[in-house]
N, C-alpha and C positions, 0 to 999 in steps of 0.2 A: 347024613343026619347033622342038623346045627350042632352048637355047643350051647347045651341047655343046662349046664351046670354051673359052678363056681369059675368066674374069671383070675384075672392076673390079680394076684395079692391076695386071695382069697374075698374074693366079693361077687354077691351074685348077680347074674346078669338079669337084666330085666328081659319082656318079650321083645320089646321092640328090638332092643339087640340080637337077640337070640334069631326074628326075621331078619335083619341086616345080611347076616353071615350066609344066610340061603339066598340071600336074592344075588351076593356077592360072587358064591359059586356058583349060582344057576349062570353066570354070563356067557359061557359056550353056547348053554340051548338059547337063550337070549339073541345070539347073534344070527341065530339058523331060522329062528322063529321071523324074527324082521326080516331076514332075504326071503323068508316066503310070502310074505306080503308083497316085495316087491315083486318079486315074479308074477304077482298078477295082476302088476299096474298097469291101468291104461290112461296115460295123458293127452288131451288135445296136441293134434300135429304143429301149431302154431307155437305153440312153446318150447320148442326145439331151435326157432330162430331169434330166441331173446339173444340179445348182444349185451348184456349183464345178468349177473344175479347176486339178490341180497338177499341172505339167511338174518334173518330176524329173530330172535330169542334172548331169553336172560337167565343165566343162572345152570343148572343139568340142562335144559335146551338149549342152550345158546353150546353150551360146550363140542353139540355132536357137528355142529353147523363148523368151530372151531377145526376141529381135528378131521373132517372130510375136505374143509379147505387145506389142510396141511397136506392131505395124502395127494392131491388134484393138482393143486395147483402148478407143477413145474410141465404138466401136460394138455392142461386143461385149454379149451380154444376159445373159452370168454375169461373178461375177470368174474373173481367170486371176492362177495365182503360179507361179512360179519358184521351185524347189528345190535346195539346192545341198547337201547336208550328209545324215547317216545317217535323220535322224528327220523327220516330218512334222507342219505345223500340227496345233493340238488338235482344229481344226472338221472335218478329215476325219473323215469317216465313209462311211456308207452309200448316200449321196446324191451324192459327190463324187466327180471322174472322176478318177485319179493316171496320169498317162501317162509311164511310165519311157520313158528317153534314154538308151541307150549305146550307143557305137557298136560297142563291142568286142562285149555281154552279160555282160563280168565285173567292171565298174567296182563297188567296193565299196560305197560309198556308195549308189548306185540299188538293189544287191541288199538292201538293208538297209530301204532305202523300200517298196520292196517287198512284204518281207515286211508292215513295221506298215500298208500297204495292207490287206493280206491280213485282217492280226490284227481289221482298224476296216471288214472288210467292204466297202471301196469299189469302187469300178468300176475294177478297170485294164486298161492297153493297154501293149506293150511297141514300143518303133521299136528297134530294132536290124539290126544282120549277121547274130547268130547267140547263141553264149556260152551259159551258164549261164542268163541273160532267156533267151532264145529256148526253151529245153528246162522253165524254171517255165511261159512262158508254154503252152506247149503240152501238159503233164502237169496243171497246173491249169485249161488251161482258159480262157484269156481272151487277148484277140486280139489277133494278132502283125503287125505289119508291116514283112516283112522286106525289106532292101534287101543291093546287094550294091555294094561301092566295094573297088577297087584302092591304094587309099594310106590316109592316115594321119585322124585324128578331125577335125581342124582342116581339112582338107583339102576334106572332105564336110558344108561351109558350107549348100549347095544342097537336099540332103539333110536335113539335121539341122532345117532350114527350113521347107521344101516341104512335109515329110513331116508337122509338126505345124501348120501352117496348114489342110491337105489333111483332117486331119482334124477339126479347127474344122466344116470348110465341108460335108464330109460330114454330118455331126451335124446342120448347118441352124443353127451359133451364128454361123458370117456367111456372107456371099454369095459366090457366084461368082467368083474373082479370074483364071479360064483366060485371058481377055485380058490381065491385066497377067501372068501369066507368059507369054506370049509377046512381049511386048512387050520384059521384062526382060531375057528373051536376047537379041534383035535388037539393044538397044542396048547388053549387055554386050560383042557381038560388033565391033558399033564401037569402042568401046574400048578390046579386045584390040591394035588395028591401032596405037592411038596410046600404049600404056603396056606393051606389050608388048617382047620384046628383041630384036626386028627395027626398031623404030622409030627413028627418026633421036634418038641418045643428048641435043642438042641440044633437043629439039624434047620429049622424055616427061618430065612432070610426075616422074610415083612417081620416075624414076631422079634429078630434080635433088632430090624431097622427101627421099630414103634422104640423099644425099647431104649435105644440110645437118644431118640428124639427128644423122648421124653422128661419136660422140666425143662426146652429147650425151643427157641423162636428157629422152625424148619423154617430156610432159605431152598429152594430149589431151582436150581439151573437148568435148562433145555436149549438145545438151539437145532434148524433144519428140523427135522421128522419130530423130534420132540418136545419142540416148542411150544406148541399147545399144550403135550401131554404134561407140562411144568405147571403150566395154569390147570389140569386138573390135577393134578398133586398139590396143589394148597389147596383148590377148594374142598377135595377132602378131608385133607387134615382140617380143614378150618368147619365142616358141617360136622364129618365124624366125630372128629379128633377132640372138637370142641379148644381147639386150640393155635394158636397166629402161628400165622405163615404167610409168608409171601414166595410168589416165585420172579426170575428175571431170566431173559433170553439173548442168547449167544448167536453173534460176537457182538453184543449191543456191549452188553455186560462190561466187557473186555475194553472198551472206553470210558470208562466212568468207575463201575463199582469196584475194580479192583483196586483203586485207590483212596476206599474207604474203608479198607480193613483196618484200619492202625487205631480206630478211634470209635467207640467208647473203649477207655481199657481194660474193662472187664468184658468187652464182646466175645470172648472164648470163653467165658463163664456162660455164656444166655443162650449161645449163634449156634445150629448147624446144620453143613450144606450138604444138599442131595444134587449130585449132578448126573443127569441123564443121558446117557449116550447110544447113539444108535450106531452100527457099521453101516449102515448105508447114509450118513450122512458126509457130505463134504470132508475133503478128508482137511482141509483148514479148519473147518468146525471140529473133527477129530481130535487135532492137534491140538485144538482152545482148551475142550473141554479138558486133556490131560495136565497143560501149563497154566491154565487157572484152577487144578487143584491142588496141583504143586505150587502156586501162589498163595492157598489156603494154608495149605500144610506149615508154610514157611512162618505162616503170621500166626500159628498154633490154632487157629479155627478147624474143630472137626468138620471131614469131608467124608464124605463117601461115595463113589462112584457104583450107579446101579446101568448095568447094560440091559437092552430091548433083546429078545431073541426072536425066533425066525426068518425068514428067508425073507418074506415079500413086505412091502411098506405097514399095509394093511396088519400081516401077524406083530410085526417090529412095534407098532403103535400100541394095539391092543394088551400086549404082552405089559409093556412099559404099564398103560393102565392099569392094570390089573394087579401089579405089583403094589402099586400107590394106592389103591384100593383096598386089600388087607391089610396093608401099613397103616392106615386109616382105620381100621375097625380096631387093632390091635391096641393101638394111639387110643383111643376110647376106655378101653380096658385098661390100659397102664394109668391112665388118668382117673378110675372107677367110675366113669360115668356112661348113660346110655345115649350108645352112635346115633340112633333115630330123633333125639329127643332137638326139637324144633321150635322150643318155644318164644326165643329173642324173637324168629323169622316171622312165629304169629301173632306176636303182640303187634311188631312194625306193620305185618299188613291190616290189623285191627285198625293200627293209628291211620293206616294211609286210607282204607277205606272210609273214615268218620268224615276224612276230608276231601268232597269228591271234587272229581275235577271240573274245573267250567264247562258248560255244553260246547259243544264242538273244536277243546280243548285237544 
């Protein structure tokens, strides 16, 4: 049952909030629901011999494209890139798979990939709901995997995910992963109970982690398995939370940022770091993450270190998500406002639609 009452400080939550917190928990059956989809994909054999691929999306779709690239890539037997913007690498062509992401089917950027898809002959695939993708893909001709979700882009993490790993593994570019997706629910499902807003407020992590954020510019560290998941822990502080964040990744970081702690001098008044750590990352990445928190510590910037659990890359990733997630809804609450509430994103695209783009832009 959501939390349909009085939030943090006594203020009450609106609906949209009130959905946030269900679709947040719903993320176990979320993950089970999109491996079922995939189980009953059938893709052309010819896309199986693409020698690239480019995941295409912006924003909650670009992210699942992000973080299956993370999980792939140290076994994967083509390269895989992440697209985020109108136009695509030079090296597509004919031979390479372009897997548009949006959740809507009208995100402008992907319909623009798209087309220069189209123009350089490549293989595409569309994941979406529905939209203007969903109606090229079906008029031209090349294969759709449509999914159906009740809330918002960020939201449908599970999906956005599932759905482009799902079809990795169809194609034969990696293996099997049907037991770590059940696995990943089973134990996302335990830790609904402990970070969830029935849990004793004492006792759940995300509610004390929102809590110290708050009044505070979140920096978040990732590096290896969690690198992506760094870039989805600011975007949701920054949709949810309604409040700035950036993240940066390891051992980049450890060249550059660690010798920007001295300065502004009140940065320990504004700053603080979330650094993400997996055990199954490099054990140098291991090592980073622990002596650039003791870097922090030294320079009085609050730190904290949040670990991934489970066993397999797959639950380690999800878990981490999932954390940053509630810490995210939580953030919203301690802020008094509501996590859903969207409306900077739908003025920008009011404005961007008035201005349309040139034909064959």
């Amino acid at each position: 049952m959501a939390d349909q009452g009085t939030g943090v400080d006594g203020f009450a939550l609106k609906p949209g909030g009130a959905e946030m917190i269900d679709r947040i928990q719903e993320l176990p059956r979320q993950l089970l629901d999109a491996w079922s989809l995939v189980e009953g994909l059938s893709l052309p054999d010819h896309y199986a011999d693409a020698a690239n691929v480019v995941i295409c999306g912006m924003g909650g779709s670009a992210i699942g494209g992000d973080l299956t690239r993370t999980m792939v890539e140290d076994h994967i037997r083509v390269p895989v890139e992440v697209v985020r913007g109108y136009d695509l690498p030079a090296f597509v062509g004919p031979d390479s798979l372009v897997v548009l992401s949006s959740f809507s089917g009208t995100t402008e950027e992907v319909l623009s990939a798209c087309d220069r898809a189209r123009q350089r002959g490549a293989r595409r695939l569309a994941v979406t709901t529905g939209g203007l993708l969903a109606e090229r893909a079906t008029v031209e001709g090349f294969p759709l995997v449509r999914f159906s979700f009740g809330g918002r882009p960020r939201e449908a993490v599970g999906y956005s995910t599932l759905l482009m790993l799902g079809v990795l593994m169809r194609l034969g570019f990696v293996p099997d992963v049907s037991g770590d997706v059940r696995d990943a629910a089973s134990l996302l499902e335990r830790m609904a109970s402990e970070l969830g807003p029935g849990a004793p407020p004492d006792l759940n992590h995300a509610r004390a982690l929102a809590s110290w954020l708050r009044g505070r510019i979140g920096v978040v560290y990732g590096g290896g398995l969690m690198a992506e998941v760094a870039r989805r822990w600011k975007g949701q502080l920054n949709e949810n939370g309604k409040a700035w964040a950036f993240f940066e990744q390891l051992p980049e970081l450890n060249h550059n940022a660690v010798l920007g702690y001295r300065f502004p001098d009140d940065s320990v008044e504004h700053v603080a770091v979330v650094v993400l750590s997996s055990g199954l990352n490099h054990p140098r990445i291991r090592l980073r993450e622990k002596l650039t928190a003791d870097l922090l510590e030294s320079s009085n910037i609050p730190v904290e270190i949040v670990e991934a659990r489970g066993e397999s890359s797959l639950e380690q990733l999800f878990s981490a998500v999932y954390i940053g997630d509630f810490v995210s809804y939580y953030l919203a609450r301690e802020n008094q406002v509501d996590p859903s509430d969207n409306r900077a994103l739908d003025v920008l695209k009011e404005r961007l639609a008035a201005e349309m783009l040139p034909e064959g832009a």
